[in-house]
GUSE-954194 format. One record per residue (C-alpha): x, y, z. Coordinates in pm, whole numbers, padded with zeros to 5 digits, always signed. Layout:
XYZ...
***
This chain:
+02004+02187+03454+01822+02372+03209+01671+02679+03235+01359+02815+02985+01242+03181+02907+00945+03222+02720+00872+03557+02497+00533+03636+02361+00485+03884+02001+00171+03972+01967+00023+03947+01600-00120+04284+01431-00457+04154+01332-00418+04453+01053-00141+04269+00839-00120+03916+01011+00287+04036+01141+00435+03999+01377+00481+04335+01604+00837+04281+01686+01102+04138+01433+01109+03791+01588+01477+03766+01389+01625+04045+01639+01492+03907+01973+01669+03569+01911+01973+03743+01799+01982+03972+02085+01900+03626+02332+02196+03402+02181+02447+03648+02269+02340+03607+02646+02359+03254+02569+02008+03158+02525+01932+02842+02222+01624+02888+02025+01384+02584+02150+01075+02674+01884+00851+02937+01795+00452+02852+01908+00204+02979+01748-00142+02876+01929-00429+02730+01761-00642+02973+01533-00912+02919+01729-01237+03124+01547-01032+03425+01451-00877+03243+01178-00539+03402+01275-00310+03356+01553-00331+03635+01824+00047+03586+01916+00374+03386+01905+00609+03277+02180+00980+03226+02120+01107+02974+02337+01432+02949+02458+01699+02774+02627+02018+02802+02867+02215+02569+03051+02233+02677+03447
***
């Protein structure tokens, strides 16, 4: 059975970055044995931007 953990980042509408480097959350999730699934970004809607991403990830249970 598979268990999934989603994690949202909000975007800085200042820059268009991410507010958390994405790289060290998936890092810091492998070594607790969670697999990178995808990274979501939501549709841009009529801010022209996305408002966030969501890392999602996976571990067997």
């Amino acid at each position: 059975m598979l268990e999934y953990k989603f994690i949202r980042i909000d975007i800085s509408k200042w820059n268009n970055e991410p507010k958390e480097d994405y790289h060290n959350i998936i890092k810091e999730e492998a070594k607790g044995g969670w697999e990178l699934v995808q990274i979501f970004a939501p549709s841009l809607a009529t801010a022209g931007f996305s408002k966030y991403i969501e890392i999602i990830m996976k571990k067997e249970v």
